[in-house]
C-alpha positions as CSV (number, residue, x, y, z in Angstrom):
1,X,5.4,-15.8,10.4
2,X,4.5,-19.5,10.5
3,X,2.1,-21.0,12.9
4,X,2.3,-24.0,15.4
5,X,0.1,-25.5,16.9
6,X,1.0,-26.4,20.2
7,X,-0.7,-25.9,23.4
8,X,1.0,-23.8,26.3
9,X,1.7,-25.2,30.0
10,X,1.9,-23.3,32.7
11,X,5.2,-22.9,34.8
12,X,4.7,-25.2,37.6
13,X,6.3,-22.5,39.9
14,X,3.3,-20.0,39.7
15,X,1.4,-19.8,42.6
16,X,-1.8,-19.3,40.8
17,X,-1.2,-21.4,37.6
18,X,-3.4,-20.9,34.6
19,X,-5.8,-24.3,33.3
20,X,-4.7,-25.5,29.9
21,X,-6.8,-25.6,27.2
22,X,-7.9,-28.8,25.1
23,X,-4.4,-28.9,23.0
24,X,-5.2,-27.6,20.2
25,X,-2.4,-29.9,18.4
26,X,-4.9,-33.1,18.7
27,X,-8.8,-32.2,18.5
28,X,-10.6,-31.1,15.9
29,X,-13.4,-28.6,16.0
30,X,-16.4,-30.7,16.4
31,X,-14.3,-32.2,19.7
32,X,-13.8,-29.5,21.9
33,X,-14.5,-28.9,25.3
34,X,-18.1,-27.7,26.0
35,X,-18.2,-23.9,26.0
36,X,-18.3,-23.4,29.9
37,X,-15.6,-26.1,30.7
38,X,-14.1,-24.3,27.7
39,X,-14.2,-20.4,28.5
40,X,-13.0,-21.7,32.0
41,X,-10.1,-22.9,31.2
42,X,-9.0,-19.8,28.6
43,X,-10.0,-17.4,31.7
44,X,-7.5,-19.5,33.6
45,X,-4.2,-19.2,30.7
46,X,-5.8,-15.4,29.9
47,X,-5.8,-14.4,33.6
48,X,-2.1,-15.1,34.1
49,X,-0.9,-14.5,30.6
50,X,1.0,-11.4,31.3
51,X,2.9,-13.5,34.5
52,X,3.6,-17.0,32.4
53,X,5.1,-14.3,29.3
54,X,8.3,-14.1,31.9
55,X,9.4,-17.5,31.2
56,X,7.1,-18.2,28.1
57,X,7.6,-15.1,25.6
58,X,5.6,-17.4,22.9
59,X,2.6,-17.7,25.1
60,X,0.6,-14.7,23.6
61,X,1.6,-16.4,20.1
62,X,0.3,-20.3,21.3
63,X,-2.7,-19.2,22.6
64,X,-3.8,-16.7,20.1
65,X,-2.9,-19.6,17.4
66,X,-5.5,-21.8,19.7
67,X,-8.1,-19.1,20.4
68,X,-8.3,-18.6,16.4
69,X,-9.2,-22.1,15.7
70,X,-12.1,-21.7,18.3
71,X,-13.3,-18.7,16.5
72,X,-12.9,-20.1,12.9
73,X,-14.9,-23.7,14.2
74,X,-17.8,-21.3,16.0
75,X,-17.1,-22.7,19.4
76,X,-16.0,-19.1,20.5
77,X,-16.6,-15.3,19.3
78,X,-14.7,-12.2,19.5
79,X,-17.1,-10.6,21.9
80,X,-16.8,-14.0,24.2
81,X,-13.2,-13.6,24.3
82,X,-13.3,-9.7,24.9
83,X,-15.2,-11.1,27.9
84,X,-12.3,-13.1,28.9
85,X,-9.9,-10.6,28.9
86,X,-11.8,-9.0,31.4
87,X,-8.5,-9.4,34.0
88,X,-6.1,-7.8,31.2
89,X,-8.4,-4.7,30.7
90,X,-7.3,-3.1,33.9
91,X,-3.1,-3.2,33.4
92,X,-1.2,-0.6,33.5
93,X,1.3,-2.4,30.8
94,X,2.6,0.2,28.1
95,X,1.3,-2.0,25.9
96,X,-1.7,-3.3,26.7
97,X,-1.9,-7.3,27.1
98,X,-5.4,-7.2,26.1
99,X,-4.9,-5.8,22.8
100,X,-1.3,-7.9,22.3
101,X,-3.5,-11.1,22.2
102,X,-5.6,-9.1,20.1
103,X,-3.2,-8.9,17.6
104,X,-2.0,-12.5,17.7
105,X,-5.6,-13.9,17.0
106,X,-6.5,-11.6,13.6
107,X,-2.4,-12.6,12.7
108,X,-3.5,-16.0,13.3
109,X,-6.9,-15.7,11.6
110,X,-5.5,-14.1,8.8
111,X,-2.6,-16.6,7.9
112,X,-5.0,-19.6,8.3
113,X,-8.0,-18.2,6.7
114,X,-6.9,-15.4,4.4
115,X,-7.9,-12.0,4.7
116,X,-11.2,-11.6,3.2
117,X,-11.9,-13.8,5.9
118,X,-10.2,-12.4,8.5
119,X,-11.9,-9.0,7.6
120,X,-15.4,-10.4,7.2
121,X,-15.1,-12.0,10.8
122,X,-14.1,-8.5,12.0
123,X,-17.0,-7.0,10.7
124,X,-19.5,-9.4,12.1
125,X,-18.6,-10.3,15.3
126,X,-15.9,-7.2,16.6
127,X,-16.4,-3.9,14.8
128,X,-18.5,-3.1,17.6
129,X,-16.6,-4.3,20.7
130,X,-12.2,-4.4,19.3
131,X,-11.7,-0.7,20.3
132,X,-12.8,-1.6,24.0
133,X,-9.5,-4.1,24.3
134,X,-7.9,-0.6,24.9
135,X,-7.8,1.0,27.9
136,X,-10.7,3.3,28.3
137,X,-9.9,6.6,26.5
138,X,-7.0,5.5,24.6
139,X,-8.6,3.7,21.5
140,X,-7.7,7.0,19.4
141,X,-8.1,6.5,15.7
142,X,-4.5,7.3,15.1
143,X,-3.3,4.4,17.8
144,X,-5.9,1.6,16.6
145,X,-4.2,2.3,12.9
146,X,-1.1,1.9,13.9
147,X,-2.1,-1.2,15.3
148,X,-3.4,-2.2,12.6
149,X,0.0,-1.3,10.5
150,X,2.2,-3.3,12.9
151,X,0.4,-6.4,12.8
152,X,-0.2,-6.5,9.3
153,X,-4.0,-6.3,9.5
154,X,-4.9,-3.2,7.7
155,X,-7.7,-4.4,5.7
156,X,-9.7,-4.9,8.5
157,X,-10.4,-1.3,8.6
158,X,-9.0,0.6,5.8
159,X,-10.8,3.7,6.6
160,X,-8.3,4.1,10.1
161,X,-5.4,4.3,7.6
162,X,-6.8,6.7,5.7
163,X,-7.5,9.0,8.9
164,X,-4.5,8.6,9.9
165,X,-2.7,9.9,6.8
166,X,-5.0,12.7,6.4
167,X,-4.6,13.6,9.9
168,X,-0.4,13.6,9.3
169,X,-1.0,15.5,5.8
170,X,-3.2,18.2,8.1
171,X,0.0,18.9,10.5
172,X,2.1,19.2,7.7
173,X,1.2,20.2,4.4
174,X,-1.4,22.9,3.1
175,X,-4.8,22.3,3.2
176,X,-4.7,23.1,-0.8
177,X,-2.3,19.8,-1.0
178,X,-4.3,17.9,1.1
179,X,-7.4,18.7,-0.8
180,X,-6.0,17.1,-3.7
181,X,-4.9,14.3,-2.1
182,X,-8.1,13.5,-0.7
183,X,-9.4,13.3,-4.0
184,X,-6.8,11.2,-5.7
185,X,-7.1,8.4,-3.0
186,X,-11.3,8.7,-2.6
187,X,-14.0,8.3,-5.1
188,X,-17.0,9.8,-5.7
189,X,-19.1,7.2,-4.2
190,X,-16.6,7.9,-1.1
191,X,-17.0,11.4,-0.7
192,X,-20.6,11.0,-0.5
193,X,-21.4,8.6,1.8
194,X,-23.1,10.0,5.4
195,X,-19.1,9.1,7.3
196,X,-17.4,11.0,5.0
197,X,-17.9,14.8,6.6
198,X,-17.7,13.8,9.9
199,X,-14.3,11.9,8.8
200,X,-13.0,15.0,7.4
201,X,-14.3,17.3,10.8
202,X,-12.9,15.0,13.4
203,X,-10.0,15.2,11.7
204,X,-9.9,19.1,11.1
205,X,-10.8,19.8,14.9
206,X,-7.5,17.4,16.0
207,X,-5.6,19.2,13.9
208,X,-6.3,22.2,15.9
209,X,-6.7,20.7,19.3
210,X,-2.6,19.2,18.4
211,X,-1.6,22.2,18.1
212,X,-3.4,24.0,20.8
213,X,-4.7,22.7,23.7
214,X,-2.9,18.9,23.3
215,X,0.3,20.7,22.4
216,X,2.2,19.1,25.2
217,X,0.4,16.0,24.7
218,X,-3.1,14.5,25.7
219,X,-2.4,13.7,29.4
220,X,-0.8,17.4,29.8
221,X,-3.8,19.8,28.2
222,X,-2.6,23.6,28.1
223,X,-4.7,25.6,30.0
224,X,-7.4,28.0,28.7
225,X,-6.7,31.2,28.2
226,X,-7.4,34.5,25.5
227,X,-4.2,33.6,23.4
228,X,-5.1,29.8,23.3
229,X,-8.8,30.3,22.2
230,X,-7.4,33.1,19.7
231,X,-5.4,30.7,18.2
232,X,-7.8,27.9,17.8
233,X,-10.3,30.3,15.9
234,X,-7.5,31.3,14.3
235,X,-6.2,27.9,13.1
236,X,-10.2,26.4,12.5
237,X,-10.8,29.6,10.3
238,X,-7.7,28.0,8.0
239,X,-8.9,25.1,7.8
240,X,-12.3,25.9,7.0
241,X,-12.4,26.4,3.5
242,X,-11.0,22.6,3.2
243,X,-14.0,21.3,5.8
244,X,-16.3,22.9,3.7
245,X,-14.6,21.7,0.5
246,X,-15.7,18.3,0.9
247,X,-19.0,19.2,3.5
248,X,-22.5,19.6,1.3
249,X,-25.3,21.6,2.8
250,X,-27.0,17.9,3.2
251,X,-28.7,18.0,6.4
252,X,-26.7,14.6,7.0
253,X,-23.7,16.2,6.6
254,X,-24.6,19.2,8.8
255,X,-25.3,16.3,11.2
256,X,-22.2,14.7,10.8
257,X,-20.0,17.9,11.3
258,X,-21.6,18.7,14.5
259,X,-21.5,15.3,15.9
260,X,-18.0,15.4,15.1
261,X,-17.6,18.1,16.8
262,X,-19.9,17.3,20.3
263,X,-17.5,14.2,20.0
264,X,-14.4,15.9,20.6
265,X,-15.8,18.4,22.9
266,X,-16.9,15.4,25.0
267,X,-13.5,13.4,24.7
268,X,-11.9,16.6,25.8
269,X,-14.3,17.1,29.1
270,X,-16.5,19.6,27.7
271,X,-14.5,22.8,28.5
272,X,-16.3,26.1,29.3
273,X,-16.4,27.6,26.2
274,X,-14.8,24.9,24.1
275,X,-17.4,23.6,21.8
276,X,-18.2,27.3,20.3
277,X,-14.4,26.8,18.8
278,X,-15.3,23.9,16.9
279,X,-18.8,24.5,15.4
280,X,-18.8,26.0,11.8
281,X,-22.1,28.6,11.9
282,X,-21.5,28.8,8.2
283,X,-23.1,25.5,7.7
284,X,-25.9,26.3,10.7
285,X,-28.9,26.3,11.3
286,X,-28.9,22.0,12.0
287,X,-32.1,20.5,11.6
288,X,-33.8,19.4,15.1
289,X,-35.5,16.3,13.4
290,X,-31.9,15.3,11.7
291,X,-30.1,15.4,15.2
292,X,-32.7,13.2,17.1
293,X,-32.6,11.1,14.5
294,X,-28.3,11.1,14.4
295,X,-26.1,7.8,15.5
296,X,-27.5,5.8,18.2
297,X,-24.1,5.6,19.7
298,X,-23.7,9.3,20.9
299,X,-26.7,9.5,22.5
300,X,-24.2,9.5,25.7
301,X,-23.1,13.1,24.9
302,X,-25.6,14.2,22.5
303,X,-27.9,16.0,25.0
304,X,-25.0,17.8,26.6
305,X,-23.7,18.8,23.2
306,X,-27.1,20.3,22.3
307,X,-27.2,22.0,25.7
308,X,-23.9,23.4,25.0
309,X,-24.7,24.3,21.5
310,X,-28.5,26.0,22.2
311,X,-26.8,28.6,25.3
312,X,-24.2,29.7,22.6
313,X,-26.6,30.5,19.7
314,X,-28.7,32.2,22.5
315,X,-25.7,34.5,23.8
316,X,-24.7,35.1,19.5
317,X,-28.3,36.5,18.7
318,X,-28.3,38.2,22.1
């Protein structure tokens, strides 16, 4: 898809019309607006993107063209405009606006710059902030891949392709086929980074949560009972062997796997009785130091996940 440049006006029959940006057609870089007057105006065209799409259908494409340049000159950055889409965050759109002009700025990015570029951008200034253009509690793995599929921007993240496959091969084929397949498309070096276990777990316990508890879909979770937990154990004891094919006794790894699995438990709502399902004691005991230690960025849930964790090895040695 080829570029323009051009700038986007706002219908004059709006009640609350958008500012227009500096046209991005006629300056350069080192002329635009200062950042202020600047974010102002994109909060303006951003705010009311979703109402000028009626009558403008390119508008997501325009201003995503413009908001690139910004990025690639350094007058903006990704977390700035993530900032800026503060109105969109909050639709109830099937497809979120948000993550639409998402799309259109690394499309953008990536046919002016290339994309090495566009993927060493994404690692520097959004790895940490793109999944929050979703709305809360729908940036699943599976849906930011496909994302990434339909706008052609898969190298920004390889890895969510690869989960996603593996996750599909897990619903479908035998875990011996999988295996295999995991090897053909992984090296060595891979398999043994820190990631790699927890990769492999996170995608093992969705694999039983899809066919259990999320059988009638994530909004609609079947309710506990005696046949539904027997079935999970039964289904996590199948897939076992294959968790531990590619899980060393590494205290990282151990780490990993149980992260993985106070993860889920906390996406899920921490169920009575849930996390148990998912932890593998083969693998146990999990080094205190290790998990204090573990990813800055579960320390939301990791206390509650230890909680849950210490109270069933209590009630198993009972």
């Amino acid at each position: 898809m080829t570029r323009t440049g051009s700038s986007v006006e706002p219908a004059s029959q709006h009640k609350k019309p958008a500012a227009e940006p500096p046209k991005a057609t006629t300056s350069q870089p080192n002329e635009l607006a200062a950042p202020p007057k600047l974010q102002k105006a994109l909060y303006g065209q951003i705010e009311s993107i979703e109402v000028l799409a009626i009558d403008i259908p390119k508008i997501y494409e325009d201003l995503a063209h413009y908001i690139a340049r910004l990025i690639t000159a350094g007058t903006l950055d990704l977390a700035e405009v993530h900032a800026l889409c503060a109105p969109l965050l909050a639709s109830p759109a099937p497809h979120p606006p948000a993550v639409k002009l998402l799309g259109e700025i690394y499309v953008s990015v990536q046919e002016s710059e290339g994309a090495a570029a566009l993927k060493t951008l994404h690692k520097e200034q959004s790895d940490a902030v793109w999944k929050t253009f979703w709305p809360v509690g729908k940036a699943f793995d599976d849906v930011c891949a496909e994302w990434t599929e339909q706008c052609k921007v898969t190298g920004i993240c390889p890895r969510l392709v690869f989960i996603k496959e593996l996750r599909s091969k897990l619903l479908n084929e035998n875990t011996e086929a999988v295996g295999t397949w995991v090897l053909s498309c992984t090296d060595e070096s891979a398999r043994s980074s820190p990631g790699f276990p927890r990769i492999i777990a996170t995608s093992v316990f969705r694999t039983v949560a899809v066919n259990t508890v999320f059988a009638n879909g994530v909004d609609r979770p079947v309710e506990s009972s005696t046949e539904l937990i027997k079935r999970q154990r039964d289904l996590l004891a199948g897939l076992k062997p294959f968790l531990l094919r590619f899980a060393t006794r590494a205290a990282y790894a151990q780490v990993q796997i149980l992260l993985a699995a106070q993860n889920f438990s906390a996406e899920i709502g921490f169920p009575q009785g849930e996390l148990e399902h998912f932890f593998v004691p083969r693998i146990a005991p999990f080094p205190h130091e290790a998990l204090a230690d573990a990813s800055a960025e579960d320390a939301a849930t990791k206390a509650t996940a230890l909680a849950a964790v210490k109270s069933w090895l209590k009630e198993i040695k009972a």
